[in-house]
N, C-alpha and C positions, 0 to 999 in steps of 0.2 A: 697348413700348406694350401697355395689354392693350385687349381690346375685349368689349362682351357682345351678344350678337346674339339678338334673340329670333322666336319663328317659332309660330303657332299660332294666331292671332286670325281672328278673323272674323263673320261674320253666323249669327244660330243663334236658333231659335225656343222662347219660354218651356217650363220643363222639359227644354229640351236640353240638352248636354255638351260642353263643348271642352278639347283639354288645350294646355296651351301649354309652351314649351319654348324656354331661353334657357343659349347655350352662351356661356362666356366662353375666349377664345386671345389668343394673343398671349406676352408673358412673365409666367406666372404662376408665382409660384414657390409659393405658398400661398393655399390661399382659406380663410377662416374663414367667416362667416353670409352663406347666400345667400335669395334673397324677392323678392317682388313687393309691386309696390305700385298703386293706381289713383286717376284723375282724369278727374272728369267735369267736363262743362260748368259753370264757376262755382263747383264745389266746390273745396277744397284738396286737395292731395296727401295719400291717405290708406294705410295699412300694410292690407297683405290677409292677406297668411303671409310668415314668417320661419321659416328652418330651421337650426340650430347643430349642427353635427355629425352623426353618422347619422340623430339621432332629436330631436331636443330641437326642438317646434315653437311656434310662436307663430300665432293665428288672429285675426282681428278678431271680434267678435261675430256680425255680419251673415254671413259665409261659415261658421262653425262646421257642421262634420255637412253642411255642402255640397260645400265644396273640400278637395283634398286637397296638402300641397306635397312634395315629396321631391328626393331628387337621387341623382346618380350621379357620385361624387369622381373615378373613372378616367376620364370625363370633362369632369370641372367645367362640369355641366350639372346646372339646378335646372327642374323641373315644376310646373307647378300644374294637376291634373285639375279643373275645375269641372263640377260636376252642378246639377241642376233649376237652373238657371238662371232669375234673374227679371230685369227690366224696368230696376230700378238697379243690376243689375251690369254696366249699359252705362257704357263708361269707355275712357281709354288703360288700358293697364296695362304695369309697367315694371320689366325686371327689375332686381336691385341685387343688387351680391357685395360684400366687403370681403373685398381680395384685399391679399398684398402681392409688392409689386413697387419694390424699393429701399426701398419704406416702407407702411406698414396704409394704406389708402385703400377709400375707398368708390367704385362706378365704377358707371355707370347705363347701361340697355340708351336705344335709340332709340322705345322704346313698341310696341306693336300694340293696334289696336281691337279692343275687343269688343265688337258689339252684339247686344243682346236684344233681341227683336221680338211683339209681342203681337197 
């Protein structure tokens, strides 16, 4: 079984910083692209950052020059630093790896909130 647990959310006031931090265990034998993703109230599920090997990132428009994603392979654990913080980056947000384990699969954390408060 693999699992991804993520840890760092919470309540943080406009122009604040939270960093969040979502570790995946269990049987991994390989992780390829790990990310976060967010949903807010009534909106869809939208991509925040993607990261494909040391360096290769992918940003939504809205986070660019805000957030930063990275990770750390020796423990298949992916970040996302969020800076200035505004109002609609209130959201779940949810990590995702694409791990294999008997086979490529994509595997989704349990969420943590973020709110922005003005």
């Amino acid at each position: 079984q693999v699992q991804l647990l993520e840890s760092g959310g919470g309540l943080v006031q406009v122009g604040g910083s939270l960093r969040l931090s979502c570790a995946a265990s269990g049987s991994v034998f390989s992780v390829s692209a790990m990310g976060w993703y967010r949903q807010a109230p009534g909106n869809l599920r939208e991509l925040v950052a993607i990261i494909e090997g040391d360096s290769m990132t992918n940003y939504a428009d809205s986070v660019k020059g805000r957030f930063t994603v990275s990770r750390d392979n020796t423990k298949n654990t992916v970040y996302l630093q969020m800076n200035s913080l505004k109002p609609e980056d209130t959201a779940v947000y949810y990590c995702t790896a694409t791990i294999y384990y008997q086979r490529w699969r994509d595997y989704w954390g349990q969420g943590t909130q973020v709110t922005v408060s003005s």
